[in-house]
N, C-alpha and C positions, 0 to 999 in steps of 0.2 A: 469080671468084677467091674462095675462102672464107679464113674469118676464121683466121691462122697460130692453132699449138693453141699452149696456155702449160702452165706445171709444174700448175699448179691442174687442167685439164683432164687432163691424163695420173693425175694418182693421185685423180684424181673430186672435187678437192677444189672449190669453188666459194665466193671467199671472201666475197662479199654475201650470201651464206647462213648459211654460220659465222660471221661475224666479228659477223653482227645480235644475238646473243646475250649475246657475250662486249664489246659495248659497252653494251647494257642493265645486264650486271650491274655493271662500271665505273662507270656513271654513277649506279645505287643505291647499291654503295656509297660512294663520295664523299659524295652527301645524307645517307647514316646515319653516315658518318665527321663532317661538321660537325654536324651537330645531335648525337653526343656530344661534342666540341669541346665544344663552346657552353655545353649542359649544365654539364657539369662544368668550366670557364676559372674558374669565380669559387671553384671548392672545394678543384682540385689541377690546380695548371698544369702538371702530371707527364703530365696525362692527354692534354691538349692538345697540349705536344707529341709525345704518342706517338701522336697522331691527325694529326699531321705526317706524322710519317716514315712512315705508313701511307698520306698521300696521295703523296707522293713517289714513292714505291714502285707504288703505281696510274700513278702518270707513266712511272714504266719500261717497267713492264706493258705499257701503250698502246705505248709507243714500241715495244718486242717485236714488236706487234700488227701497228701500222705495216709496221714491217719484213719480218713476216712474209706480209704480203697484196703486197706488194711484188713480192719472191722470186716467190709464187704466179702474180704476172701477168707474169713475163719470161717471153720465148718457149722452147719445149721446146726440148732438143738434138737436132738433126736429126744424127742420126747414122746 
């Protein structure tokens, strides 16, 4: 019995392939998002919080990410 195909397999996509990239750059920049945080909290808390909603926004990102490696692993439409 072989393995049923998914949406990922049909348009070549393989998402532990793609997806190893676009978590590396995620996670860099979060570290370069807090260390200007940091940096600059004691000079303009303006900047801080706009190094919030820049991580927030990486949260969605992710959650996108999520979502879309998801999709890619449901089984194809046997049609």
């Amino acid at each position: 019995m072989s393995k049923p195909e998914t949406k990922g397999d049909v348009c070549g996509f393989v998402p532990l392939i793609h997806v190893r990239p676009a978590r590396r750059f995620i996670d860099a920049a979060r570290v370069k998002l807090e260390k200007i945080a940091y940096d600059w909290d004691e000079v303009d808390s303006s900047m801080s919080r706009s190094c919030d909603d820049l991580m927030h926004a990486l949260d969605y990102f992710e959650a996108a990410l999520d979502d879309s490696i998801a999709v890619m692993n449901e089984p194809a439409d046997q049609d």
